[in-house]
C-alpha positions in Angstrom: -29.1 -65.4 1.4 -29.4 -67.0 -1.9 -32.0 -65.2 -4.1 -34.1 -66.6 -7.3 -34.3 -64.1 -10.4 -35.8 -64.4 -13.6 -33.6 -63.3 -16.6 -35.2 -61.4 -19.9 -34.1 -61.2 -23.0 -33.1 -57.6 -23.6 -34.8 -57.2 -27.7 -38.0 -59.1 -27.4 -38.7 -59.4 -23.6 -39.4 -63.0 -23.5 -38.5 -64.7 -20.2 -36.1 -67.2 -20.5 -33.9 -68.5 -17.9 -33.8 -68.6 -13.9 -31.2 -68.4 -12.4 -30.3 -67.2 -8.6 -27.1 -64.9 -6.4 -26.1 -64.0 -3.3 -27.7 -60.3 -2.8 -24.9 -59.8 -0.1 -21.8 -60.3 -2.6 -23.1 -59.1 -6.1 -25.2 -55.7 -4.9 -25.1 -55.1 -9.1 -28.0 -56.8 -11.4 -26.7 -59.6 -13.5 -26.6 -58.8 -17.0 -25.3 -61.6 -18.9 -25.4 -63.2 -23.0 -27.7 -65.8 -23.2 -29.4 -67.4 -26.3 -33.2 -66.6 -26.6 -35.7 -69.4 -28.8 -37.8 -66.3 -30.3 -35.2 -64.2 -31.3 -32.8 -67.2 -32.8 -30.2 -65.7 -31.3 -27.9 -64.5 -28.6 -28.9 -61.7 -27.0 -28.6 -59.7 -23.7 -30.7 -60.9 -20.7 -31.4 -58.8 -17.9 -32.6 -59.5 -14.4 -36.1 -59.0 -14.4 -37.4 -56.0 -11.6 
């Protein structure tokens, strides 16, 4: 049930971080503040399509 998903930084659309959900439970994509090594920053990662 469990899926994998990579995450991407919202402003320079590097991809940064895995990370995995139940598809069942959260029907929504995961949106979530992560820090990004090219930007220097925290940013907004998205799940990737």
């Amino acid at each position: 049930m469990r899926d994998g998903l990579t995450l991407r930084c919202d402003i320079c659309k590097e991809e940064n971080y895995i990370a995995d959900r139940n598809k069942k439970t959260q029907t929504e994509k995961l949106e979530t503040k992560k820090y990004c090594s090219r930007c220097n920053q925290h940013t907004l990662h998205k799940e990737k399509k």
